[in-house]
N, C-alpha and C positions, 0 to 999 in steps of 0.2 A: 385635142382641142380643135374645134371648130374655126376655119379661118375668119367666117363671121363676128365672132366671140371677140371680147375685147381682152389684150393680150396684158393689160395693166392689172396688179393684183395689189390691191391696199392692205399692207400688212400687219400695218397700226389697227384696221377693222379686224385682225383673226387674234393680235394677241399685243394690244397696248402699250404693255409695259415693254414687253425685250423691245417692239419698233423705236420708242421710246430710249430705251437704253442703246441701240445698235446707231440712232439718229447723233447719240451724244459722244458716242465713240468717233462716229466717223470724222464729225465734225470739232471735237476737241471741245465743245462747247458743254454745259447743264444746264440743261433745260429742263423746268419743272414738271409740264407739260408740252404735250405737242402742239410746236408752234402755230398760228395763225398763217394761212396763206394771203401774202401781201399780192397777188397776182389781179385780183378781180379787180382790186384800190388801183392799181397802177394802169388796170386796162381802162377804167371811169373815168380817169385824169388824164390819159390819152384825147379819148373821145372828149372831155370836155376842152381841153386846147384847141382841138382840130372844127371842133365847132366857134371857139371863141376867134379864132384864124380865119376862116368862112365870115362870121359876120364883119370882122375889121376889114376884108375884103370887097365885099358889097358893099358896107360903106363910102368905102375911098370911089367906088363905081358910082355913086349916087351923088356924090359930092363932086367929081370931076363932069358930070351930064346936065 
């Protein structure tokens, strides 16, 4: 393998069902399907705080000048 090459290998894309099965063993869990990843929602609602933090920020600068 090329050290370029990216070293993560999705194995839910090569054979669904066992990742699928191997996911619910690990986890104890039954899942129907394979879960949604909550990461992208959670990076959105970062970035939307950190902006809503920024504006309450400027405000309070605008209001004190």
């Amino acid at each position: 393998m090329n050290s370029a090459e990216p070293k993560v290998i999705h194995l839910r894309e090569r054979d669904a069902e066992g990742a699928l099965e191997r996911l619910n063993r690990i986890t104890g869990l039954r899942f129907a399907r394979w879960p949604q990843s909550l990461a992208p929602l959670a990076r959105k609602v970062a970035a939307e705080e950190a902006a809503g933090q920024e504006l309450e920020a400027v405000e309070r600068n605008v209001e004190s000048a």
